[in-house]
C-alpha positions in Angstrom: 53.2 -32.1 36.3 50.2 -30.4 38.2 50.1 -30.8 41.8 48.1 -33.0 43.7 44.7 -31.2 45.0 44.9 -28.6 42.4 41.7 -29.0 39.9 42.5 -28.3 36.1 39.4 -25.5 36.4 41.8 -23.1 38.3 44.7 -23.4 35.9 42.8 -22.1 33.3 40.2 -19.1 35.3 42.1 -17.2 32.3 39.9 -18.9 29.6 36.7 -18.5 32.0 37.8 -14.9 31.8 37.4 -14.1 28.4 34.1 -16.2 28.6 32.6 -14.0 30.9 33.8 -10.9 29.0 32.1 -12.3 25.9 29.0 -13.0 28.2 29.2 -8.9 29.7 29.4 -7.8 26.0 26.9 -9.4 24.4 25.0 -8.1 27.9 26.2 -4.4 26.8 22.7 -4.4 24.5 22.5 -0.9 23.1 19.0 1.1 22.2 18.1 4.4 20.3 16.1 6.3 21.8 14.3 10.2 20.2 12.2 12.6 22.2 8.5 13.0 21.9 8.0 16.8 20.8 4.9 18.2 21.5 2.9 21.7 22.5 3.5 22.8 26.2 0.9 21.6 28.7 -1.7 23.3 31.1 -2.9 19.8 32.1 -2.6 15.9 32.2 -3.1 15.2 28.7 -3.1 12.2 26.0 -0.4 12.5 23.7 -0.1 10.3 20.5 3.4 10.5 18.5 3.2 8.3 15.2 6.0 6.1 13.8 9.4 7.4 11.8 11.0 5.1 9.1 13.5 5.7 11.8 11.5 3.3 14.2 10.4 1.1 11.6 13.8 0.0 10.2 15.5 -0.5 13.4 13.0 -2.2 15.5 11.5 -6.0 16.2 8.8 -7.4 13.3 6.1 -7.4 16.3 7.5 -3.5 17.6 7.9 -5.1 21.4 11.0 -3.7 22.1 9.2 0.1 21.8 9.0 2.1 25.0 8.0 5.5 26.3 10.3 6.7 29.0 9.9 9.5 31.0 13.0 12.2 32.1 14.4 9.8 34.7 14.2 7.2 32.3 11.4 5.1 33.6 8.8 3.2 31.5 5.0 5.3 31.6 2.0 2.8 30.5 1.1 3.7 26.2 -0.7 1.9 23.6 0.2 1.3 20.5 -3.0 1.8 17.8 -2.8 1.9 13.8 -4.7 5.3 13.3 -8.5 5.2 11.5 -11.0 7.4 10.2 -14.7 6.6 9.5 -15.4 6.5 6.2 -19.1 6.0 4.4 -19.5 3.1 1.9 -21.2 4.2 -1.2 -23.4 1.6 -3.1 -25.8 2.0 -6.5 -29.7 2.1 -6.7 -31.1 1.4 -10.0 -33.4 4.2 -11.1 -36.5 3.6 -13.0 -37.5 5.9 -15.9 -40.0 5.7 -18.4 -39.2 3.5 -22.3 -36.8 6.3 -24.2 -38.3 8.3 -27.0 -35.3 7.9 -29.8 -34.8 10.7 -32.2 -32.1 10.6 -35.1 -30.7 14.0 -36.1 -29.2 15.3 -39.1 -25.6 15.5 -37.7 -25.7 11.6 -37.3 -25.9 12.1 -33.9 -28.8 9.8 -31.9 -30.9 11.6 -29.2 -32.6 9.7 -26.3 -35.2 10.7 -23.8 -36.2 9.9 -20.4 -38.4 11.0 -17.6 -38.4 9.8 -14.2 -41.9 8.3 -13.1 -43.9 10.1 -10.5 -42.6 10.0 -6.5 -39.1 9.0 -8.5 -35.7 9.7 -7.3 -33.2 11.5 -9.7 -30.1 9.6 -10.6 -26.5 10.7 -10.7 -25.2 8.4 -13.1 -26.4 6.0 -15.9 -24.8 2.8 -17.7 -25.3 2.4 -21.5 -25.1 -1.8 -22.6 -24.1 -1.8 -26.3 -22.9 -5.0 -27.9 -20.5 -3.5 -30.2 -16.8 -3.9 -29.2 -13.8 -1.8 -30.9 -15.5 1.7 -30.6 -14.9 5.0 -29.3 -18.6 6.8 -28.7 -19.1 10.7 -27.5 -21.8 11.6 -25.4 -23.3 14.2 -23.8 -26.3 14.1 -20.9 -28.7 16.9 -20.4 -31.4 16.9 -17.6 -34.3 19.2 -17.1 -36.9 20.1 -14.4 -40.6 18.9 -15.2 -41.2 22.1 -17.0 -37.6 23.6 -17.1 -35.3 24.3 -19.4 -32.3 21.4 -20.1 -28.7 22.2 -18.6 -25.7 20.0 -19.1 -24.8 17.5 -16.7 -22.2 15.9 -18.6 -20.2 16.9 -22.0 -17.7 15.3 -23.5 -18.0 11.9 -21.3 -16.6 9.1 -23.2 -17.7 5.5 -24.0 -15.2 3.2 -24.8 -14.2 -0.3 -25.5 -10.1 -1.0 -27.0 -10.5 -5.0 -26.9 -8.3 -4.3 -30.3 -5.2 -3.2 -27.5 -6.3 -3.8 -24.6 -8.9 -5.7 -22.8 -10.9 -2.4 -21.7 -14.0 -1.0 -21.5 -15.9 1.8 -20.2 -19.4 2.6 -20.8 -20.5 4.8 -17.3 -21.3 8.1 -17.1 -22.0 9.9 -13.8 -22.9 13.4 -12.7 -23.4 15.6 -9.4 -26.8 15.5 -7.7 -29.6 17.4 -9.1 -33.5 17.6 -9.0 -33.7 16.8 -12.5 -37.4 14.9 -13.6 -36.3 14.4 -17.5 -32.8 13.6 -19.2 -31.9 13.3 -22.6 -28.7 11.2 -23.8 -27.0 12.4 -27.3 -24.8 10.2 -28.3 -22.7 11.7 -31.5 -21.6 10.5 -34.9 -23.8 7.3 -34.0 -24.8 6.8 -37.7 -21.9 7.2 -39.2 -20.0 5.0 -41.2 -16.9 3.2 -39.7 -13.9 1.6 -41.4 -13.6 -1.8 -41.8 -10.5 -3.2 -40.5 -9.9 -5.2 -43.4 -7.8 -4.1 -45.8 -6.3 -4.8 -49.4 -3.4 -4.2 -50.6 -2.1 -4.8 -54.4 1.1 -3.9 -55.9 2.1 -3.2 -59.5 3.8 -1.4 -61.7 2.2 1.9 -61.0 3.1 1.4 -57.1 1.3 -0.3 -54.3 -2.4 0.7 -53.9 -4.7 -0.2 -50.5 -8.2 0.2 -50.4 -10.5 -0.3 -47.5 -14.0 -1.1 -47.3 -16.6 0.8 -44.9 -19.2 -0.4 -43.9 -22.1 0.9 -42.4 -22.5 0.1 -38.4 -24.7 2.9 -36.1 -23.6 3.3 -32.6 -26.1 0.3 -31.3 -27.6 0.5 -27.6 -29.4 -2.3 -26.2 -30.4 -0.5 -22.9 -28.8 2.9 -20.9 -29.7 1.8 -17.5 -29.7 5.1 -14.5 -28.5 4.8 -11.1 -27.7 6.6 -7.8 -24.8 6.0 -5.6 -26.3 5.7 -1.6 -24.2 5.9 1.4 -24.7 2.5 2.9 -22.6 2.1 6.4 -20.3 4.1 7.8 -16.8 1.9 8.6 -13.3 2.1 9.9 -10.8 2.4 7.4 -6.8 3.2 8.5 -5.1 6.4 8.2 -2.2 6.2 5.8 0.9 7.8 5.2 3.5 8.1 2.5 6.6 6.2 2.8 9.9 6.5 0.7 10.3 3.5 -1.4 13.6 3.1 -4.2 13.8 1.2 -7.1 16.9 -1.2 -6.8 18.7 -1.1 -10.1 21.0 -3.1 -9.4 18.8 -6.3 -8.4 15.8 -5.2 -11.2 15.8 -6.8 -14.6 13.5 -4.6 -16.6 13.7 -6.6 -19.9 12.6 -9.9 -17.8 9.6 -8.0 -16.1 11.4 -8.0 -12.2 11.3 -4.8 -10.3 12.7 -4.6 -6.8 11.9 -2.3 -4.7 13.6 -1.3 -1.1 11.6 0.0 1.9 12.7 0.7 5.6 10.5 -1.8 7.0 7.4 0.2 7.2 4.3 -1.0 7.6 3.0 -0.8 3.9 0.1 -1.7 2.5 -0.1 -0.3 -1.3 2.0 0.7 -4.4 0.9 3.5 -6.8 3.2 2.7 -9.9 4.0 4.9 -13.1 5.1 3.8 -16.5 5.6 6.2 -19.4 4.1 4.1 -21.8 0.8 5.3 -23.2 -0.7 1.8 -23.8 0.2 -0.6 -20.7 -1.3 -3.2 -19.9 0.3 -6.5 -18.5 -0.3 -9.0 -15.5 1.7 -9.0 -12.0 2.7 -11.0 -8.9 4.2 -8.7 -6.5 6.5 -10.7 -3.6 7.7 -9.3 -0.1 10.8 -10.2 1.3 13.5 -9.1 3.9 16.2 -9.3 2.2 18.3 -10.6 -0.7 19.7 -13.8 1.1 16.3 -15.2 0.8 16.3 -14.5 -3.4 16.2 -18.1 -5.0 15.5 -18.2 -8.7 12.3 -19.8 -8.2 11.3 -17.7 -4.8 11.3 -13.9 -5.3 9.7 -14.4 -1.6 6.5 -13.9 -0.2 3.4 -13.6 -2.3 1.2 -10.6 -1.4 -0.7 -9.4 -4.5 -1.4 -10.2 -8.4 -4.0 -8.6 -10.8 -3.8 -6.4 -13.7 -1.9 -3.0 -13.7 -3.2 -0.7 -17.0 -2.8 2.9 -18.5 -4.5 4.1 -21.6 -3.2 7.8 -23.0 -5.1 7.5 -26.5 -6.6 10.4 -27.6 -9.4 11.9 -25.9 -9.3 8.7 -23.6 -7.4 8.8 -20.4 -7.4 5.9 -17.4 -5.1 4.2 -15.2 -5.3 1.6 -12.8 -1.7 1.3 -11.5 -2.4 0.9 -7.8 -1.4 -2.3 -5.8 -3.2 -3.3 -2.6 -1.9 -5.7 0.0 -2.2 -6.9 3.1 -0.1 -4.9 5.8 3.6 -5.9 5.6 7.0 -5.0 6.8 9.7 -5.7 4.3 12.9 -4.5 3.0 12.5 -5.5 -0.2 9.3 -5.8 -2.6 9.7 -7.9 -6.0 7.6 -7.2 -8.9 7.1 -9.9 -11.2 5.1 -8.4 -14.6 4.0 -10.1 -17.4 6.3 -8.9 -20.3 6.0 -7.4 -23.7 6.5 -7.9 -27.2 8.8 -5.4 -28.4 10.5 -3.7 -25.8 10.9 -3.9 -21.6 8.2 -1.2 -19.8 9.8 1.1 -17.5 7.8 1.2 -14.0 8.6 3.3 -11.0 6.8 4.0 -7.7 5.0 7.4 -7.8 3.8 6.6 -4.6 3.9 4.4 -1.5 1.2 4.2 1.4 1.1 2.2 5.0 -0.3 2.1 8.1 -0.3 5.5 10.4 0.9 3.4 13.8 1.1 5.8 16.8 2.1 5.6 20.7 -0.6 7.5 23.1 0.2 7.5 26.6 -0.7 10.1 29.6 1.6 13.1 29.4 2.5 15.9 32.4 3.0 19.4 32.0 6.4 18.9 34.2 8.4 15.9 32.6 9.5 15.2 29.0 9.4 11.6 27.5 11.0 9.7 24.8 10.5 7.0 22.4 13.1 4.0 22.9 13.2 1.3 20.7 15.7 -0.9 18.8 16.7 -2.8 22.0 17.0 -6.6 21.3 14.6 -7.4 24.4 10.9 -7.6 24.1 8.7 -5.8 26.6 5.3 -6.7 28.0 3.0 -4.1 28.2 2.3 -2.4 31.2 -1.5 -3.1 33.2 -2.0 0.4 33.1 -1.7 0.6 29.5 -5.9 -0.7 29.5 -6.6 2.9 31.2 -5.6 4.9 28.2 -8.0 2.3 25.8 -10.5 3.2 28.4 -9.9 7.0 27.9 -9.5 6.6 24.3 -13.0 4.4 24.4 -14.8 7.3 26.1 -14.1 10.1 23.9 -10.6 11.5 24.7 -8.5 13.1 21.9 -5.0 12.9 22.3 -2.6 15.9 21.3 -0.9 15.3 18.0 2.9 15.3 18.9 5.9 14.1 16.6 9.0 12.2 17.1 12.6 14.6 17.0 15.7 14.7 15.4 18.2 11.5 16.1 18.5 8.7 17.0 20.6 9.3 20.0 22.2 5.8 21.0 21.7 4.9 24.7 22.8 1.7 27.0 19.5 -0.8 27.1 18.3 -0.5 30.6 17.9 -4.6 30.5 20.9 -6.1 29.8 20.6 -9.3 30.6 17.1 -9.7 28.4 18.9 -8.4 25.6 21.6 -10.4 26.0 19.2 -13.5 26.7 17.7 -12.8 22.8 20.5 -11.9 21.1 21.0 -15.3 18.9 24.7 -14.3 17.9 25.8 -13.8 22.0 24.3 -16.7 22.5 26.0 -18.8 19.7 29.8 -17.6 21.0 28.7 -18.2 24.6 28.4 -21.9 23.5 31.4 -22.1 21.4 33.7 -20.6 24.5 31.7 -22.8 26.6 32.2 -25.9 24.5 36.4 -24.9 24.5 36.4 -24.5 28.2 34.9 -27.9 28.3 37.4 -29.5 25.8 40.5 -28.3 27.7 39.2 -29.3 30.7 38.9 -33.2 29.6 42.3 -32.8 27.9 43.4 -31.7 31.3 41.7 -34.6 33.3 42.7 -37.2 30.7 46.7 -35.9 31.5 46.4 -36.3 35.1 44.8 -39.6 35.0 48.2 -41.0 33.1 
């Protein structure tokens, strides 16, 4: 029987015990920190470090729990900027020229010739607009001062439509820039005749026989129309670097069209992809997610991308367009959903994969040494002083290139409490133990009161 005056709470302190031990574990947050390696320095200076796979698979979705900490472990203001270049957009001018004088040559081959009018600008590239479909077409451009002899711009260029296999076609040719007044286009073997694709077969006693009609069908060309690319604006585009992506075997389904691929989180933003067949073409939906617990059946995840991947290896014709662009995005896992084929499942790898260049840039004396700490459970707000280095970086300052060392070394979280205040898994045991305590408690009142 308990005695009189003695609450139920202090027979069991032992039970508050191990709830405050769960409490000053789940507190015990821990964080990885790796020094910042860069040149020695003569002066104050901006120093920019960018971002490891390291960083990227270990820290928060929205990178708050990144610091840069100097020798006695205290927090120095830094930014954190995705890396850009400026880049000029290119765009085409059409180019007038004077009505073509045709010539047909005794090789079959079809001569055209143009001459730019007076005060006109020499082109660096024309477009030919034929309405025949199913061809191959060889041609070579030749340009010429006003009273000059020709030279060879272009030889060998190909023209090209293969809506037999694929839907494809190609009919531009483009050359460096020149001062050029006349140009002549010879397109070869335009006269010739072509096979038709019907053909007859007949069996019989002698064997099987197949004949095949040709007919006759000249390269046509309703108009070859000259342009020049122009540099239009000069813009901001990012910086990006390669990142290690891996094909996951075990999760990819090659005969159903589903490729998954694992990242560490990095900020990617496009897929270069390889195939070894000659003749690919095929649709895709490319999905992000972080991880497979969120793999339904009918939910490969997050839609980021579709369009058409192609590669053409057919004889003298050579083109791919296997690249996937995306909007910047952090996952572990990216699903590729392709349309498949009729005989046999395509094999497709990553060649390469590109993201984001994200760097920290903060002020930097000769006398201390700083790391980079991140994967701590707390999110940090950023320091006032940060604004000063996007002032300095506003006005023309050009931080050092530095990069991140060996490791990471694991450290205690200088924060404990923050961490343990986000930490969803502390939290959850905190209320189970809490919940017990309360229990017992009510068992304990409920005996006393008998």
């Amino acid at each position: 029987m308990s005695q009189p005056g003695v609450r139920p709470w202090r027979r069991h302190t032992w039970i508050a015990g191990l709830w405050l031990a769960a409490c000053t574990a789940g507190a015990a947050s821990t964080a990885c920190r790796v020094p910042i390696l860069y040149p020695p320095l003569a002066r104050e200076e901006l120093v920019a470090a960018a971002l490891t796979s390291n960083v990227f698979a270990r820290s928060r979705d929205d990178l708050a729990d990144l610091r840069v900490l100097n020798d006695a472990g205290q927090p120095v203001p830094f930014v954190l900027e995705n890396q850009e270049t400026r880049e000029q957009t290119l765009a085409r001018r059409d180019c007038p020229m004077s009505t073509p004088q045709a010539r047909e040559r005794d090789d079959q081959a079809l001569e055209l010739a143009f001459a730019l009018p007076t005060n006109g600008v020499s082109p660096t590239g024309l477009t030919v607009d034929t309405p025949l479909r199913n061809f191959r077409q060889r041609v070579r451009v030749e340009g010429a001062a006003d009273a000059g002899a020709w030279q060879v711009l272009a030889d060998g260029a190909m023209l090209y439509d293969l809506a037999r296999f694929v839907d494809v076609r190609q009919c531009d040719v483009s050359w460096a820039p020149n001062a050029c007044r006349r140009f002549r286009v010879t397109f070869f073997d335009a006269t010739r005749d072509r096979p038709d694709d019907v053909r007859e077969v007949t069996s019989g006693t002698a064997g099987t026989n197949v004949r095949q009609n040709v007919r006759s069908e000249p390269f046509r060309v309703q108009a070859v129309r000259y342009w020049r690319t122009v540099p239009v604006e000069s813009r901001s585009i990012p910086v990006l670097t390669a990142y290690s992506v891996t094909l996951d075997a075990a999760a990819s389904q090659p005969a159903k069209g589903l490729f998954v691929f694992r990242s560490a989180r990095e900020p990617l933003t496009r897929l270069v992809l390889a195939t070894p067949s000659r003749l690919f073409h095929r649709s895709y939906r490319l999905y992000g997610r972080n991880g497979p617990e969120e793999a339904m059946p009918d939910d490969p995840g997050r839609l980021l991308a579709s369009g058409t991947l192609t590669q053409i290896r057919f004889q003298e014709i050579a083109r791919t367009e296997m690249t996937i662009d995306f909007p910047v995005s952090r996952c572990r896992e990216y699903v590729l959903v392709c349309e498949t084929g009729v005989d046999e499942a395509a094999e497709i790898t990553v060649a390469r994969a590109e993201g984001m260049t994200m760097r920290v840039i903060f002020a930097a004396t000769p006398e201390l040494h700083y790391a980079l700490s991140f994967a701590d459970a707390a999110a940090y707000p950023s320091m006032p002083e940060s604004s000063t280095i996007q002032t300095l970086l506003a006005n023309g300052c050009h931080p050092i290139a530095a990069s991140l060392g060996a490791g990471p070394s694991i450290v205690a979280a200088t924060r404990p409490w923050r961490a343990w205040l986000n930490n969803s898994t502390v939290m959850i045991g905190a209320m189970v133990i809490a919940g017990l305590l309360l229990a017992l408690m009510l068992v304990q009142a409920g005996r006393k009161l008998k």
